[in-house]
Backbone of each chain as ProteinMPNN parsed JSONL, in Angstrom:
{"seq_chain_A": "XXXXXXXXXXXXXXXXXXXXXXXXXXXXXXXXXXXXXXXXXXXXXXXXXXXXXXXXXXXXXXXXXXXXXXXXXXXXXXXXXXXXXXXXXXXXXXXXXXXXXXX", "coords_chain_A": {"N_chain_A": [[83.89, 108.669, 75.782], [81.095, 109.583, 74.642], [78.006, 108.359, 72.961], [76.59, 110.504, 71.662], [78.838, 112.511, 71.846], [80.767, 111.173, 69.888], [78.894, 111.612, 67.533], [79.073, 114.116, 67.256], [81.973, 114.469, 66.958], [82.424, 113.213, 64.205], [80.632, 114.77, 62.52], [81.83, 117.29, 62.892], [83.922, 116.513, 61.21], [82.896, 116.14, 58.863], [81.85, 117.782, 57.134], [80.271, 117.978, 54.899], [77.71, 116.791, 55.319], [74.656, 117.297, 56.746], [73.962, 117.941, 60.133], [72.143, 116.643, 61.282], [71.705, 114.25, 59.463], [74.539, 113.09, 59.8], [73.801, 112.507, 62.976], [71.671, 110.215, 62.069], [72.409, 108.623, 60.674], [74.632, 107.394, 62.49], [72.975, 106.148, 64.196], [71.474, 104.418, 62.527], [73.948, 102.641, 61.346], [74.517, 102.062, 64.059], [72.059, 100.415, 64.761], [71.674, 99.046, 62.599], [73.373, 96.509, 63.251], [73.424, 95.996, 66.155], [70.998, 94.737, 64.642], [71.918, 92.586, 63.006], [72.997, 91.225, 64.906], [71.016, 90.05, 66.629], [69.813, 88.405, 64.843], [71.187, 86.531, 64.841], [73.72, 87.14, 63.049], [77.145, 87.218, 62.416], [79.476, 90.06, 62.448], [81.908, 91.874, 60.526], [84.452, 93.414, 60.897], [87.181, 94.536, 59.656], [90.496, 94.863, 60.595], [89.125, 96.196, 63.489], [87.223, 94.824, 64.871], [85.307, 91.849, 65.576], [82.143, 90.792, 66.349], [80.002, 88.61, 67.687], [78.033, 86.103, 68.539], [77.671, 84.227, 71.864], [77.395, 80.977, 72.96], [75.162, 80.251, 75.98], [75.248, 77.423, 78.128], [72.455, 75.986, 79.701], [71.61, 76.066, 83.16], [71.443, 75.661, 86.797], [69.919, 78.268, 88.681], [69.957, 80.477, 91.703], [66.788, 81.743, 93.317], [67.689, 85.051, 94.263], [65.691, 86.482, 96.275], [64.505, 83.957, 97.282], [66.079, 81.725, 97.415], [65.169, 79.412, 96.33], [65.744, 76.83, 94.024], [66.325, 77.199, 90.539], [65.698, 76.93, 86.881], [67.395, 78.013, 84.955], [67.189, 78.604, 81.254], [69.339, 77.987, 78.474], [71.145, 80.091, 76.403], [71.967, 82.62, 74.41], [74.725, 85.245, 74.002], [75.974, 88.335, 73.349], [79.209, 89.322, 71.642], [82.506, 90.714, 71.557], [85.452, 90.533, 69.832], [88.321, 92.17, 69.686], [90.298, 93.318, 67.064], [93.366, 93.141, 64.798], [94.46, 95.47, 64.714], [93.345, 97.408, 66.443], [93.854, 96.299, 68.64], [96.362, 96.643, 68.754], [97.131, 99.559, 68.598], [95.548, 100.371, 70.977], [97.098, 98.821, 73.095], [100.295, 99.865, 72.355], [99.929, 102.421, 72.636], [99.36, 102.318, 75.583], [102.171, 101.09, 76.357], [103.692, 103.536, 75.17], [102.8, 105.56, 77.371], [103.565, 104.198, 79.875], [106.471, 104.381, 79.239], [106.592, 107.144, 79.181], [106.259, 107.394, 81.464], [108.152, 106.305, 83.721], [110.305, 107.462, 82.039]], "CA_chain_A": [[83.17, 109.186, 74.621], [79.403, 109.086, 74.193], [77.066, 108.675, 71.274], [76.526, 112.217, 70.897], [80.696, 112.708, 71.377], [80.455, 110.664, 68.619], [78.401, 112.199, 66.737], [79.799, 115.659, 66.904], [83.296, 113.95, 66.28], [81.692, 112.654, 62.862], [79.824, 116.052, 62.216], [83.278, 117.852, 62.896], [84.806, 116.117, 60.245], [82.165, 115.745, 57.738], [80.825, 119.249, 56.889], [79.494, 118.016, 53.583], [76.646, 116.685, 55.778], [74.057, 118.159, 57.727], [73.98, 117.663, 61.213], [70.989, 115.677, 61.519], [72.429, 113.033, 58.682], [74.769, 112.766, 60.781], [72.954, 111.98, 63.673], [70.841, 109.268, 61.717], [73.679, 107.499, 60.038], [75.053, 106.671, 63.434], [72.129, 105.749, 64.769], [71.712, 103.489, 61.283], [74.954, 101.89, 61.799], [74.146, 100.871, 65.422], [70.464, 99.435, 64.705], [71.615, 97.74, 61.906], [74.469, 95.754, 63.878], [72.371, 94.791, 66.561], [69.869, 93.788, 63.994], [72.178, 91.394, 63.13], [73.425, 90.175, 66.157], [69.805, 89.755, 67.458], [69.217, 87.519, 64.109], [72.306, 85.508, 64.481], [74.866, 87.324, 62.146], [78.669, 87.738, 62.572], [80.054, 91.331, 62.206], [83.06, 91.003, 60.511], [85.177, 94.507, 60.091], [88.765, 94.33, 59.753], [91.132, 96.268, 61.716], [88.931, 96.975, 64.248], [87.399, 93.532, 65.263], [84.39, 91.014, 65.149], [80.91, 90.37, 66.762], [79.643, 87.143, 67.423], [77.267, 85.766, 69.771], [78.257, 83.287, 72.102], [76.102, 80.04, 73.968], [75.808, 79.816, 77.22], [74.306, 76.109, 78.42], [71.399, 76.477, 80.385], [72.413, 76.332, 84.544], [70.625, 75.801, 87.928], [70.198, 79.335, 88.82], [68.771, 80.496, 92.513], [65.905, 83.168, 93.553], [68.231, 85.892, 95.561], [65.196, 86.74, 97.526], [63.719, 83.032, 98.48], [66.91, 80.989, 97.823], [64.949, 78.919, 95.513], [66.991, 76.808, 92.463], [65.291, 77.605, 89.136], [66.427, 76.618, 85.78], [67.611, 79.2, 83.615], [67.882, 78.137, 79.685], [70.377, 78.284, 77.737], [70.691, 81.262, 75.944], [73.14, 83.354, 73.512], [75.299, 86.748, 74.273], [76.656, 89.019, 72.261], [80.741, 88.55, 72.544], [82.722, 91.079, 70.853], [86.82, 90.204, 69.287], [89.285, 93.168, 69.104], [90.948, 93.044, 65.753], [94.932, 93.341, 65.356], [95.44, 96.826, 64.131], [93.033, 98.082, 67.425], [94.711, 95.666, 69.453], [97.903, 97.164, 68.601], [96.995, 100.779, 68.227], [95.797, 100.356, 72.227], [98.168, 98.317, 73.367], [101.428, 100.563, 72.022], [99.715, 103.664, 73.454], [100.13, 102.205, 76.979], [103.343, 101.353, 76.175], [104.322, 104.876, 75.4], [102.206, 105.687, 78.493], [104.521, 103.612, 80.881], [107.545, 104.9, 79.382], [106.849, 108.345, 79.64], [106.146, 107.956, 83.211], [108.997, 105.831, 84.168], [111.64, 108.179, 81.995]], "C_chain_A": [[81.794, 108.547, 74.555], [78.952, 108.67, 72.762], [77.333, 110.101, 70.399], [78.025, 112.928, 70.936], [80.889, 112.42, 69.943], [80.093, 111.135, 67.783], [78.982, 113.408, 66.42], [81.384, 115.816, 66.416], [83.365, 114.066, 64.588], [81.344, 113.712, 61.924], [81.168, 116.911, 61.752], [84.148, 117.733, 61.601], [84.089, 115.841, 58.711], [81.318, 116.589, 57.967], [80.154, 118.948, 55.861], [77.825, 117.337, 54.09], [75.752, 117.11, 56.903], [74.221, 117.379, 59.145], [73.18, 116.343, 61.593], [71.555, 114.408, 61.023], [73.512, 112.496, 59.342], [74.844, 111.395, 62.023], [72.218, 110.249, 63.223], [71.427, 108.185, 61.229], [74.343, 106.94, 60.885], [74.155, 106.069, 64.383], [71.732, 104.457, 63.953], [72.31, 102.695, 61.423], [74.817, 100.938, 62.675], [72.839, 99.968, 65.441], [71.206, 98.7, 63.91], [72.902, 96.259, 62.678], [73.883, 95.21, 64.93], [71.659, 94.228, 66.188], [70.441, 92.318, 64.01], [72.869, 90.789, 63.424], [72.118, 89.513, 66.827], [69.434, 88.618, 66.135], [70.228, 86.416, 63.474], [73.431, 85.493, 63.618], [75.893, 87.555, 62.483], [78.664, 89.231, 62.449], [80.997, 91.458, 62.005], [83.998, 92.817, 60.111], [86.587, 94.573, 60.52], [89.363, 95.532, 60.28], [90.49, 97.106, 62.959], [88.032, 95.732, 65.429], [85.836, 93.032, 64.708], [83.299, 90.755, 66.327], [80.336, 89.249, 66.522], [78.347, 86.532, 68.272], [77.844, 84.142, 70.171], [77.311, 82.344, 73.105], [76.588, 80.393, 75.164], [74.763, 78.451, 77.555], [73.398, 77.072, 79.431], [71.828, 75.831, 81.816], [70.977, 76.259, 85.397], [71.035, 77.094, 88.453], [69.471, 79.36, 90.73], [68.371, 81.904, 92.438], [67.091, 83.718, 94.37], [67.542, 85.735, 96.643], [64.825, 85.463, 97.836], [64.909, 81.905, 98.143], [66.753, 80.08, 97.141], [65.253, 78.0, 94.258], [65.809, 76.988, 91.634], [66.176, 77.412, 87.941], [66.349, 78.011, 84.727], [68.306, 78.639, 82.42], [68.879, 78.942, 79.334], [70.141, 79.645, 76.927], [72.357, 81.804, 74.909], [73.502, 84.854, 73.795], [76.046, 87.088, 73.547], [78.256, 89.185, 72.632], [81.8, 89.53, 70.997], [84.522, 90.81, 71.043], [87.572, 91.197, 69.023], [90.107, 92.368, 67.623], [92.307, 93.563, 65.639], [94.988, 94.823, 65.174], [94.287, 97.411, 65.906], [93.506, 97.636, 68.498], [95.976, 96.378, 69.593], [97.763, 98.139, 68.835], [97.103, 100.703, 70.306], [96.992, 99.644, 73.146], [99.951, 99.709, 73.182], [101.125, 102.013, 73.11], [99.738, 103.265, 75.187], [101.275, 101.728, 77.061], [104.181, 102.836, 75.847], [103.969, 105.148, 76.888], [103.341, 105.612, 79.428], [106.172, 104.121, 80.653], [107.763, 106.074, 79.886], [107.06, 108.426, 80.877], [107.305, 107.714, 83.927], [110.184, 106.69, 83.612], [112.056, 109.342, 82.151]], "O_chain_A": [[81.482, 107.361, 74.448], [79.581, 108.715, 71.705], [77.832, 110.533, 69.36], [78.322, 113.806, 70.126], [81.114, 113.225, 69.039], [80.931, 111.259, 66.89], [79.364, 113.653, 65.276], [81.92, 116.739, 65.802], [84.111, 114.771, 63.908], [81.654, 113.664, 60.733], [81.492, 117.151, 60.589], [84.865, 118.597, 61.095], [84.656, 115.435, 57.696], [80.315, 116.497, 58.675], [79.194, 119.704, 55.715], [76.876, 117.398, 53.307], [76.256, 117.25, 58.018], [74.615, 116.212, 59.148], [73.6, 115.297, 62.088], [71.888, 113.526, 61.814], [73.454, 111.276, 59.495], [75.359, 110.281, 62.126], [72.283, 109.289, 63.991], [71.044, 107.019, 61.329], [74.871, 105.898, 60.496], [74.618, 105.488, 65.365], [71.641, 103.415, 64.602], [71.718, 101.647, 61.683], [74.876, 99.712, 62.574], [72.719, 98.94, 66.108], [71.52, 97.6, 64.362], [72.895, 95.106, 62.247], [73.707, 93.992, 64.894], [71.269, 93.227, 66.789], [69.996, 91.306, 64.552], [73.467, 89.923, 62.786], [72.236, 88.498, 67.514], [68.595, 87.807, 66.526], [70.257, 85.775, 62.424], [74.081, 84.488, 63.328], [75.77, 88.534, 63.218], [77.515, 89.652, 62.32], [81.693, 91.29, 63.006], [84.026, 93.203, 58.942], [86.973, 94.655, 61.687], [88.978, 96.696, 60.39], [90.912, 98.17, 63.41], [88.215, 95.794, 66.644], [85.247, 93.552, 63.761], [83.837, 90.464, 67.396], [80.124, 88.825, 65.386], [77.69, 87.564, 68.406], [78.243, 83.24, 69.434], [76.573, 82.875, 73.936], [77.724, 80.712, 75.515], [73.577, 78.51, 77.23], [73.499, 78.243, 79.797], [72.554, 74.857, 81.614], [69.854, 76.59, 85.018], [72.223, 77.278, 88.718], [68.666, 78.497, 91.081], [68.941, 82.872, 91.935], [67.568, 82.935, 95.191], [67.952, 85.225, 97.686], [64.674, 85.482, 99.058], [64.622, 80.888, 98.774], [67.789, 79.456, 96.914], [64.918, 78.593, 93.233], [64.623, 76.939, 91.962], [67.362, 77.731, 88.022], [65.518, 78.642, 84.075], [69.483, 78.285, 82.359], [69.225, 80.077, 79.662], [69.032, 80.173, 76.855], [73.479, 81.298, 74.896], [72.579, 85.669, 73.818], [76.848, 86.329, 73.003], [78.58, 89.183, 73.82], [81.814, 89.16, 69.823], [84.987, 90.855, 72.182], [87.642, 91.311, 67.799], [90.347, 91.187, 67.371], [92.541, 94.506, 66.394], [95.956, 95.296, 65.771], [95.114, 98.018, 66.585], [93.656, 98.422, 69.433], [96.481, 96.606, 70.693], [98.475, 98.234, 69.834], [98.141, 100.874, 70.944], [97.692, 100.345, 73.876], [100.422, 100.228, 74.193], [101.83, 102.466, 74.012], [100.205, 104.108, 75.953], [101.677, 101.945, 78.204], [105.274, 103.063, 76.366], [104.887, 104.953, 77.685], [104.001, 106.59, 79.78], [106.972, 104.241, 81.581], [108.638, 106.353, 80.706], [107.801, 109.231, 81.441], [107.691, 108.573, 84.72], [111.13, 106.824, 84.388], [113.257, 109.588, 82.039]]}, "seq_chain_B": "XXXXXXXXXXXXXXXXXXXXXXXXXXXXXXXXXXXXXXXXXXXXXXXXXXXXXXXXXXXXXXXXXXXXXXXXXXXXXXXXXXXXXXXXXXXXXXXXXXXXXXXXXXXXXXXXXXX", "coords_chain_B": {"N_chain_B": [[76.75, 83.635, 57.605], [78.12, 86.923, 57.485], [78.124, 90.076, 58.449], [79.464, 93.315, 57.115], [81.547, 95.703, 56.492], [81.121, 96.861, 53.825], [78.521, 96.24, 53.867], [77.26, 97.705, 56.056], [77.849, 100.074, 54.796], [76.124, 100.205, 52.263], [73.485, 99.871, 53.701], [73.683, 102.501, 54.271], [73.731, 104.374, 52.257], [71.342, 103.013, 51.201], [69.114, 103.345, 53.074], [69.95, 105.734, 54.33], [69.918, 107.767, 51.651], [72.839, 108.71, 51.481], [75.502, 109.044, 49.175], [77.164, 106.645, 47.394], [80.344, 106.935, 47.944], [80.467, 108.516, 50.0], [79.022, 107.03, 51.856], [80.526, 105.466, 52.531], [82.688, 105.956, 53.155], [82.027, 107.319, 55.766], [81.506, 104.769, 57.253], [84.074, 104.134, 57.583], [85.064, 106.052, 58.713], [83.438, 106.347, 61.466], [84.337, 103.893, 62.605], [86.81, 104.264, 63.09], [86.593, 106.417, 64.828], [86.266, 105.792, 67.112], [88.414, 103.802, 67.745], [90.211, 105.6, 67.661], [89.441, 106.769, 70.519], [89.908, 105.133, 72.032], [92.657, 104.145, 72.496], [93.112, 106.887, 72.969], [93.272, 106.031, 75.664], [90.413, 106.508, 76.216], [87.218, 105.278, 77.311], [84.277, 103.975, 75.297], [80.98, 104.712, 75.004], [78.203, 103.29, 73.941], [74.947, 103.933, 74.171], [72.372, 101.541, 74.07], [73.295, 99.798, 72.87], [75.918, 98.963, 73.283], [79.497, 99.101, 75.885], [82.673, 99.68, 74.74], [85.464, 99.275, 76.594], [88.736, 99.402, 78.607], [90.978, 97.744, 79.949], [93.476, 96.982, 82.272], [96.022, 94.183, 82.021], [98.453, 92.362, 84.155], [101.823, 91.255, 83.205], [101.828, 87.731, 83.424], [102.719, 84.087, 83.101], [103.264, 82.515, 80.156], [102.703, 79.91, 77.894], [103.51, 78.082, 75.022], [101.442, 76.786, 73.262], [101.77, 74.609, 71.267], [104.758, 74.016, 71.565], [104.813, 73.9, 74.364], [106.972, 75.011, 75.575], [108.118, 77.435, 77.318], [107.075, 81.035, 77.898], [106.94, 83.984, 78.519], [103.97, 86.442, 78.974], [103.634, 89.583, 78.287], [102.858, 92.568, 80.188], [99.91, 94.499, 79.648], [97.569, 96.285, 77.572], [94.189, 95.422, 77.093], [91.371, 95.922, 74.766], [87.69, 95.701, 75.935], [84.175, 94.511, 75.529], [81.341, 95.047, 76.282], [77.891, 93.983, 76.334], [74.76, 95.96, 75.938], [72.162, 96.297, 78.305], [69.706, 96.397, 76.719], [70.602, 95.37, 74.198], [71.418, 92.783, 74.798], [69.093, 91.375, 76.049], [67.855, 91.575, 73.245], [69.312, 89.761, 72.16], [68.596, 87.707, 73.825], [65.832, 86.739, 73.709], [65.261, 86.02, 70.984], [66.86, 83.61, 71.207], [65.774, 81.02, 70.848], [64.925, 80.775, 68.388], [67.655, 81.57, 67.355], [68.678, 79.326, 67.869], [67.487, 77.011, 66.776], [68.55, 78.33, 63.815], [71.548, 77.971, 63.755], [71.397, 75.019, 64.512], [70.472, 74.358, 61.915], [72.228, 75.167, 59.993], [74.481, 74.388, 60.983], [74.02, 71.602, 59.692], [73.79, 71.808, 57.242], [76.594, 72.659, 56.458], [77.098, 70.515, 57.51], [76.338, 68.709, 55.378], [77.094, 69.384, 53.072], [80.169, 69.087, 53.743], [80.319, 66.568, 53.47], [79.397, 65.939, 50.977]], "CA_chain_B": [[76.945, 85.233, 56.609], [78.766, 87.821, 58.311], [78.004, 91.635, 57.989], [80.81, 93.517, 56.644], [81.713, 97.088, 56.473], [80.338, 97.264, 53.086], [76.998, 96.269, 54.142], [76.934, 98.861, 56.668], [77.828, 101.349, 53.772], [74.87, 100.203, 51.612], [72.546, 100.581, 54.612], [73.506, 104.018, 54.525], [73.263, 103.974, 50.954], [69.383, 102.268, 50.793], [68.269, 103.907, 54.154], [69.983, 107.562, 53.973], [70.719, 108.294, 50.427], [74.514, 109.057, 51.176], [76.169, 108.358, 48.079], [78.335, 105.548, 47.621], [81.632, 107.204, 48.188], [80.115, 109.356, 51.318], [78.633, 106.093, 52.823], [82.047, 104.418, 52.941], [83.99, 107.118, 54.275], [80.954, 107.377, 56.712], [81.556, 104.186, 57.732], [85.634, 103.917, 58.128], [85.622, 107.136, 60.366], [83.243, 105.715, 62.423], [84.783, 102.789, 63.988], [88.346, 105.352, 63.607], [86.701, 107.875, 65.727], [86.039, 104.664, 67.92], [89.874, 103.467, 67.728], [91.042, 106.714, 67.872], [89.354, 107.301, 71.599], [90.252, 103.979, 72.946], [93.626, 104.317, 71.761], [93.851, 107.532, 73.582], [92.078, 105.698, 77.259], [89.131, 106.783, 76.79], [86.104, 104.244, 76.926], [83.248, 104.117, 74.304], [79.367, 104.165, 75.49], [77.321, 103.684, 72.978], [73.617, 103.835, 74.546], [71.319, 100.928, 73.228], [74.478, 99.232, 72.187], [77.294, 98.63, 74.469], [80.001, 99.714, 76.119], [83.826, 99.588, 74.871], [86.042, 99.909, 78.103], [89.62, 99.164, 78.408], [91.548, 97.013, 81.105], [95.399, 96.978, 82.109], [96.501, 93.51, 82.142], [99.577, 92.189, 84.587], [102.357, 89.89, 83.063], [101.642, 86.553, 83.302], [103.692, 83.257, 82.569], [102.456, 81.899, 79.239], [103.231, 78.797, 77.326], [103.381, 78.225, 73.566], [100.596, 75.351, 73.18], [102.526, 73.73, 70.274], [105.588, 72.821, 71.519], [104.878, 73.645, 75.56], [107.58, 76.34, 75.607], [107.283, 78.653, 78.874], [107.299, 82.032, 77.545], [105.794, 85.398, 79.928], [103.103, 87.237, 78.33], [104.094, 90.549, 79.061], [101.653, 93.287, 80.693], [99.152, 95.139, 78.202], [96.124, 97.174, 77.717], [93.094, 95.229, 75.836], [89.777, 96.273, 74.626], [86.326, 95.099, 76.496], [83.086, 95.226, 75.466], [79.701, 94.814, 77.086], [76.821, 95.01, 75.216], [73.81, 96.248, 76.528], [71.035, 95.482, 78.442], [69.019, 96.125, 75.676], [71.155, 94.334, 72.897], [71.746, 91.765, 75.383], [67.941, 91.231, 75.436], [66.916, 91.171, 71.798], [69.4, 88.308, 72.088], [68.089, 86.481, 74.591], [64.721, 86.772, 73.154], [65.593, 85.568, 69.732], [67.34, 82.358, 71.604], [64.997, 79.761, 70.774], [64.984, 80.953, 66.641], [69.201, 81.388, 66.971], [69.647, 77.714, 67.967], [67.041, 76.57, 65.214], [69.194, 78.977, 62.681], [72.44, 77.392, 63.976], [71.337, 73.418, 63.959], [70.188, 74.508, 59.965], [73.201, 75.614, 59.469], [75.137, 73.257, 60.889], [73.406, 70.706, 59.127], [74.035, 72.224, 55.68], [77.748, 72.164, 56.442], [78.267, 68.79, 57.244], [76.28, 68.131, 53.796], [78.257, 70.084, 52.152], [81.353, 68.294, 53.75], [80.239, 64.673, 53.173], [78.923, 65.303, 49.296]], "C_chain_B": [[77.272, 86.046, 57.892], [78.79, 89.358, 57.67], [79.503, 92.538, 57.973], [80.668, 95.204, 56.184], [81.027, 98.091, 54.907], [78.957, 97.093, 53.087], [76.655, 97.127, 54.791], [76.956, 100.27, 55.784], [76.262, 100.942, 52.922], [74.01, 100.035, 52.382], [72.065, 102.193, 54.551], [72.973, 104.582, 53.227], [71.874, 104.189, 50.524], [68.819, 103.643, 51.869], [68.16, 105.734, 54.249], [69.73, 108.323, 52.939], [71.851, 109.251, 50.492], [74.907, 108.441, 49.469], [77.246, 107.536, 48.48], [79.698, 105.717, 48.604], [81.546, 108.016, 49.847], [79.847, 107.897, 52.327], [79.914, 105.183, 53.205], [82.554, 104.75, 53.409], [83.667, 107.269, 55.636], [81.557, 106.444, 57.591], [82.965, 103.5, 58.517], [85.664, 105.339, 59.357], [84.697, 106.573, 61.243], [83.865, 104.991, 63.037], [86.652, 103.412, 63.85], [88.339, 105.977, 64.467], [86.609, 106.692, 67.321], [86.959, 103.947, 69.092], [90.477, 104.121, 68.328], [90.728, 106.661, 69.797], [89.783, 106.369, 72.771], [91.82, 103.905, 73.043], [94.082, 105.386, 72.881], [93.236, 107.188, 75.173], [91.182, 106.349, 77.265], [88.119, 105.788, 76.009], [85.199, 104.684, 75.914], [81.828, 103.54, 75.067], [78.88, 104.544, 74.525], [75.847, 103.089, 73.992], [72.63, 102.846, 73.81], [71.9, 99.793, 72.856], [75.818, 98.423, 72.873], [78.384, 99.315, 74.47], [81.259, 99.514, 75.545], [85.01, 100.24, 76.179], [87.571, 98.966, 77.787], [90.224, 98.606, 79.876], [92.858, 96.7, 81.189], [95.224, 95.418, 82.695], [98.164, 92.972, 82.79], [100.484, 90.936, 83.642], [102.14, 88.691, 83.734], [102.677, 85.554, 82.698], [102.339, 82.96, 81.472], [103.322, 80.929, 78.953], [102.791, 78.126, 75.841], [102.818, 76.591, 73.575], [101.124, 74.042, 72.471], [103.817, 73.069, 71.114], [105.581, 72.592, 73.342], [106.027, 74.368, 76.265], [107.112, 77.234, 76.46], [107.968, 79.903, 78.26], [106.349, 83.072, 78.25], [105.605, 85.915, 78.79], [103.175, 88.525, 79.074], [102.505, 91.386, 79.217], [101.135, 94.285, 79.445], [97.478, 95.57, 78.846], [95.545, 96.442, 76.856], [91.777, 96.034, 76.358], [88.799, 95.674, 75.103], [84.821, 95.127, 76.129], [81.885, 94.083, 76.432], [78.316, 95.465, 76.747], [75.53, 95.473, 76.528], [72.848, 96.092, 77.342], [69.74, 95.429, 77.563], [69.031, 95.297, 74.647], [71.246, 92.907, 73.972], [69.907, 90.601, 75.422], [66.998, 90.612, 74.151], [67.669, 89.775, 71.736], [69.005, 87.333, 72.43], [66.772, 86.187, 73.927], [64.666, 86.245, 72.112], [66.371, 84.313, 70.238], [67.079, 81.503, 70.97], [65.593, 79.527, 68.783], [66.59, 80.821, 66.544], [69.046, 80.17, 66.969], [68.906, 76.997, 67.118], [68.069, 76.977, 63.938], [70.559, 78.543, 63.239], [72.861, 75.977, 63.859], [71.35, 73.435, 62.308], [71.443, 74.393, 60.044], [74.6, 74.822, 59.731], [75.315, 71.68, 59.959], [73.839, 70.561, 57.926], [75.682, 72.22, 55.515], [78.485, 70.783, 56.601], [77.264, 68.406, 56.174], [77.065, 68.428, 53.301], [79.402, 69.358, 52.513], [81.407, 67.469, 53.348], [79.931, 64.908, 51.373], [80.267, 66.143, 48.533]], "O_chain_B": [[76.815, 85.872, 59.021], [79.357, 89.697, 56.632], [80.434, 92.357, 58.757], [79.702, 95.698, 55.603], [80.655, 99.26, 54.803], [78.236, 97.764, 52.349], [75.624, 97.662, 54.384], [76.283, 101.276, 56.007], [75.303, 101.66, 53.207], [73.047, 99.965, 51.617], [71.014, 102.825, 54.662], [71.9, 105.18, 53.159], [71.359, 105.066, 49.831], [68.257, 104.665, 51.474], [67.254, 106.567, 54.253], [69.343, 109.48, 53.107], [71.94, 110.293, 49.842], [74.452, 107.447, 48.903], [77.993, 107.598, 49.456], [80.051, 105.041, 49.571], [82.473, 108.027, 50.657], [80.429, 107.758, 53.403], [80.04, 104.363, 54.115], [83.149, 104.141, 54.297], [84.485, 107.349, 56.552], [82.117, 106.869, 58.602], [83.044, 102.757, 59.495], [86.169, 105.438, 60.475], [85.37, 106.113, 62.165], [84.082, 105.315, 64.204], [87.553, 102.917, 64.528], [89.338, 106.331, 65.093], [86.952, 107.067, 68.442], [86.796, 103.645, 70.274], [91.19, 103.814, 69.283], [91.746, 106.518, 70.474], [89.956, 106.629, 73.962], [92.11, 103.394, 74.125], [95.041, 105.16, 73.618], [92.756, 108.121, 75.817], [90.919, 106.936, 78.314], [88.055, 105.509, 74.812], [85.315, 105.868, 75.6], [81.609, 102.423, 75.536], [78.906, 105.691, 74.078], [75.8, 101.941, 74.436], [72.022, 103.358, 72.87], [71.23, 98.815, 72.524], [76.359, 97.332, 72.692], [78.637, 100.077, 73.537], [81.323, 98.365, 75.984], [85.226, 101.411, 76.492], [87.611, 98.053, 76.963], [89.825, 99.162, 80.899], [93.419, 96.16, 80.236], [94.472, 95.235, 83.653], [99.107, 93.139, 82.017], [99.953, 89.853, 83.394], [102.367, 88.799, 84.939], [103.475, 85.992, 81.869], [101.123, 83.055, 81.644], [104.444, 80.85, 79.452], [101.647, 77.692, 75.706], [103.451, 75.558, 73.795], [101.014, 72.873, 72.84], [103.912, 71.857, 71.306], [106.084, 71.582, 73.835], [106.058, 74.341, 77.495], [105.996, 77.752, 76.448], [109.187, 79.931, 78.093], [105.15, 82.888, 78.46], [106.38, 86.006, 77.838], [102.857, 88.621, 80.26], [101.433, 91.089, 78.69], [101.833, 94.71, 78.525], [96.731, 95.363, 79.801], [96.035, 96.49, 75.727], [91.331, 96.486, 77.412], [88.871, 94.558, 74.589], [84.259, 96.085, 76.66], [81.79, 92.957, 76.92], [77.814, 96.589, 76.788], [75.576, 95.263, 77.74], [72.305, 95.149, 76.766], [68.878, 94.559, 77.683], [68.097, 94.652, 74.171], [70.999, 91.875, 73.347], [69.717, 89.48, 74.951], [66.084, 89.798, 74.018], [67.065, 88.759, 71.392], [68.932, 86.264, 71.824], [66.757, 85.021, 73.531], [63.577, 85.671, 72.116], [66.633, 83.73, 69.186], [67.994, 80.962, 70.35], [66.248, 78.669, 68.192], [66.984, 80.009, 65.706], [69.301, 79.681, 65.869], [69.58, 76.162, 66.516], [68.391, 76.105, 63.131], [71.021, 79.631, 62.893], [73.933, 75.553, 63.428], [72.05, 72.719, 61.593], [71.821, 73.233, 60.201], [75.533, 74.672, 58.942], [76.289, 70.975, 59.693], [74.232, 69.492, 57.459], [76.108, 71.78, 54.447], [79.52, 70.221, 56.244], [77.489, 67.204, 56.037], [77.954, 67.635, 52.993], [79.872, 68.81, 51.516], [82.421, 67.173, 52.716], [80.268, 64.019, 50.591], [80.439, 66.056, 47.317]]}, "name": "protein", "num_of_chains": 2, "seq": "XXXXXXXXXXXXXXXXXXXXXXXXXXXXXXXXXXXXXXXXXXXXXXXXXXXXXXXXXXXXXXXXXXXXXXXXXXXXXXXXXXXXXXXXXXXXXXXXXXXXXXXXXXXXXXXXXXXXXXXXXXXXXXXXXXXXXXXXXXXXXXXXXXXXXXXXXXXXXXXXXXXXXXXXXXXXXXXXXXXXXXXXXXXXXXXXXXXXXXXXXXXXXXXXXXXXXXXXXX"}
């Protein structure tokens, strides 16, 4: 599933808004969530999971092309937490999965 | 501070003018329609954003940390994500200011502990 899957998912199910609105509200959503992962905020939504950013120390890195070591700082990545009910939800569905196949 | 499903509704709220009750609903089918597709194996690309992808896991021996108890972690499907090279970016870029806004903040908690 894409964005625009997405979107037309969303659309599909929510005729009381135009298409476009839509469109802009999921686009909304996603800016504002990297906003604030890019300004150091948690993301905390239940049942589905959590956003965090996570360190990494800073490392002797080398050039590929000249072989080079080079220090690459430390730095922070974005590090996302499934939450139990999506945990579960996937999880169970490959458990049906495996049964079907095997019975 | 941690952003929270009602903040994403009053985004929509301030930024769209959804009404209240539209911006909430807005915001639970989203990460449903999300659930829902992962749920049925199929990955999530969000463009700009990152990817949700899914990975079959083999049983494994595990062992219950507390008492040291050998118990197998049976085989399972989890969720993956990988953000972007864009989001991955604004993070790195914002580095220097996170680990300033992290010492603060550390700081202010162990006051807060000690007084």
């Amino acid at each position: 599933m894409t964005k625009s899957d997405l979107i037309d998912a969303l659309a599909a199910q929510q005729p009381q808004l135009v298409f476009r609105d839509v469109e802009l509200a999921v686009k909304e959503l996603l800016e504002q969530m990297a906003d604030a992962l890019a300004t150091g905020d948690r993301i905390e939504v239940r049942g589905f999971g959590s956003f965090s950013l996570h360190h990494r120390p800073s490392r002797v890195g080398r050039n590929p092309k000249t072989g080079d070591a080079v220090n690459v700082p430390d730095k922070y990545v974005p590090h996302f937490k499934p939450g139990k009910e999506l945990r579960e939800r996937v999880d169970n569905a490959a458990r049906r999965e495996r049964e079907n196949n095997t019975g | 501070m941690a952003v929270t499903k009602a903040d994403l509704a009053d985004a929509l709220f301030n930024q769209l003018g959804l009404n209240k009750r539209e911006a909430k609903e807005f915001v639970e089918l989203f990460f449903e329609k999300i659930r829902h597709s992962l749920e049925n194996g199929q990955a999530v690309k969000l463009s700009g954003f990152g990817n949700f992808g899914l990975r079959e896991k083999r049983s494994r021996p595990g062992r219950n940390p507390k008492t040291g108890e050998e118990i197998p972690i049976s085989e399972r499907r989890v969720v993956t994500f990988r953000a972007s090279q864009k989001l991955k970016q604004r993070v790195e870029e914002n580095s220097t200011l996170l680990k300033q806004k992290y010492t603060q903040e550390e700081r202010v908690e162990a006051n807060v502990g000690s007084g």
